[in-house]
C-alpha positions in Angstrom: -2.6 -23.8 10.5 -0.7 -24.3 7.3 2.4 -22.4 6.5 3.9 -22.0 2.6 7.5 -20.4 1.7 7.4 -16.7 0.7 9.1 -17.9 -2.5 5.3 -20.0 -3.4 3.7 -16.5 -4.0 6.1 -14.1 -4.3 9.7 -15.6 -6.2 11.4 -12.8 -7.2 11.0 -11.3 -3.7 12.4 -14.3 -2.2 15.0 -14.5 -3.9 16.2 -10.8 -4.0 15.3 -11.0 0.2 15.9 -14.1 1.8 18.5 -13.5 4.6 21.2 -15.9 4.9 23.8 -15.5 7.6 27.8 -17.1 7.6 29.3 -18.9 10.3 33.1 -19.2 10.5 35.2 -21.0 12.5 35.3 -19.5 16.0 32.3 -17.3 15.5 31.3 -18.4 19.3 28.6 -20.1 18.4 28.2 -23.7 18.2 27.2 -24.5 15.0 29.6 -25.6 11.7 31.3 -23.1 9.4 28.3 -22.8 6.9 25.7 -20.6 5.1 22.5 -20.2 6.8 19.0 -19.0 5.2 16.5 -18.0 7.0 13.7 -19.3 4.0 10.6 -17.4 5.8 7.0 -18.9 5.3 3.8 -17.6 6.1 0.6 -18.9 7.2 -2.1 -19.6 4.5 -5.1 -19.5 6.4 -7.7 -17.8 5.0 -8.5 -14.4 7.3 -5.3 -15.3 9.8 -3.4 -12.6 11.1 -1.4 -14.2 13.4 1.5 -11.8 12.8 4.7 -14.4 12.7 6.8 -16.2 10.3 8.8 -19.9 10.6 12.1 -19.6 9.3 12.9 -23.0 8.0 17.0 -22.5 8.5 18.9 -24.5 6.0 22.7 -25.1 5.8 24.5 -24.5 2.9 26.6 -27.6 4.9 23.8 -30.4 5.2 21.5 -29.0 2.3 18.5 -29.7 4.8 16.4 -27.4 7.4 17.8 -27.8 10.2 16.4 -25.9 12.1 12.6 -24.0 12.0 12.5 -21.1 14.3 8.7 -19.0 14.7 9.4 -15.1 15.0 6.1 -13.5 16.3 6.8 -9.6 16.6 3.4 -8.5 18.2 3.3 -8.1 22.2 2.4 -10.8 24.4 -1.2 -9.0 25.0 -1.8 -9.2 21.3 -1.4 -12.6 21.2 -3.7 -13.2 24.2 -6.4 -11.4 22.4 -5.5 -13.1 19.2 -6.1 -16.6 21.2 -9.4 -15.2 22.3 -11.5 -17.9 20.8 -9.2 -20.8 21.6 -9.0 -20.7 25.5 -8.0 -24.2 26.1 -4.9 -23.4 24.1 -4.4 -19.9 25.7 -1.9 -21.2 28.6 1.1 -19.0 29.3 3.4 -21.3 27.7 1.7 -21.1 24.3 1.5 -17.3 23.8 5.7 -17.0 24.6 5.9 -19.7 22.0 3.3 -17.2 19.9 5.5 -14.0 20.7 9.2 -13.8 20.1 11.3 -16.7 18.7 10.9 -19.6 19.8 12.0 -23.6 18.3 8.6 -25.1 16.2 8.6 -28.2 17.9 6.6 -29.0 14.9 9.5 -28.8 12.2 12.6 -30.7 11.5 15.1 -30.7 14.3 18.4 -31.5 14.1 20.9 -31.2 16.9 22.0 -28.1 16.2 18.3 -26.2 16.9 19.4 -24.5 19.7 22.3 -23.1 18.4 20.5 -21.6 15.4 17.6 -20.2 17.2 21.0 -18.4 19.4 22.2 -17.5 16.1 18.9 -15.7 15.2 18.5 -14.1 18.2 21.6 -12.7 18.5 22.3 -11.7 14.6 18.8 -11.5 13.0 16.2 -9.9 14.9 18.6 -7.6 16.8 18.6 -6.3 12.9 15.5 -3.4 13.0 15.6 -3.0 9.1 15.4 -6.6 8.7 12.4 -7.1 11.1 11.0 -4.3 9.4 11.3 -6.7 6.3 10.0 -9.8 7.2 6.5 -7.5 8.6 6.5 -6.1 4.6 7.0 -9.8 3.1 3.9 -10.7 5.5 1.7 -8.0 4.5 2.8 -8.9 0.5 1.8 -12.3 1.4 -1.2 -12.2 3.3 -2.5 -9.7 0.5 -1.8 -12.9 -2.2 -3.3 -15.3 0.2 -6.9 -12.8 0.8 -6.7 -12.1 -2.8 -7.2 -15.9 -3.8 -9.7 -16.6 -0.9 -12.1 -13.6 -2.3 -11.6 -15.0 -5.6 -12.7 -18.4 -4.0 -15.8 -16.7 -2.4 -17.0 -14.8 -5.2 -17.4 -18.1 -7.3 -19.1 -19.5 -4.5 -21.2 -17.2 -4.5 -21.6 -17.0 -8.2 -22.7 -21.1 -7.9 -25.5 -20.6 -5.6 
């Protein structure tokens, strides 16, 4: 499953959108006094509607991601169903990473992960409006990415 930035398909958007939280010095969590963005990207797969985003989290104090957190916002049962044709992968363990935020053990890493993924738990997605956000950035993106794959399929078909 490949995943692109929100700013690839929709730049104005993104930059208008894209959430970036301050830490100060004795905020209580452990992390430096810096700006962190919460750069959402989307899957690209064709058809997918897996129903999360990875925030690649960069500081404003490194100028790297630090950090990439997965946000899925459906219920567990949804992504049960949603792993219905991948059984070997449906264990427990995979649909909580699937549902709720979780660490992409996939992404960079540094060694303050943990404390970021705190910091979006406790500052981010407590925030209704902006979960109510990042779902309307998906649906504008997911429209993009099935615009272009019917565009691919109709010149297929067109070929033939």
């Amino acid at each position: 499953m490949a995943f692109a930035p929100l700013h690839h398909y929709l730049p104005e958007l993104a930059q208008r959108e894209t959430r970036s939280i301050t830490i100060f010095p004795g905020s209580g969590f452990d992390l430096p006094s810096a700006e962190y963005t919460l750069a959402e990207t989307f899957c690209t797969e064709p058809g997918c509607d897996c129903r999360r985003v990875l925030f690649a989290v960069v500081s404003t104090r490194s100028e790297k991601i630090e950090a990439v957190v997965s946000y899925g916002w459906e219920s567990r049962d949804f992504y049960a169903q949603w792993f219905r044709y991948a059984d070997a992968l449906k264990t427990p363990e995979m649909i909580s990473e699937m549902q709720g935020p979780a660490l992409n053990p996939l992404g960079p890493c540094s060694k303050h992960a943990p404390a970021i993924l705190e910091m979006v738990k406790q500052i981010a997605l407590p925030d209704v409006a902006y979960v109510e956000r990042v779902k309307r950035h998906y649906a504008l993106f997911r429209e993009k990415i099935d615009v272009k794959m019917n565009r691919r399929q109709r010149r297929a078909a067109r070929r033939r």
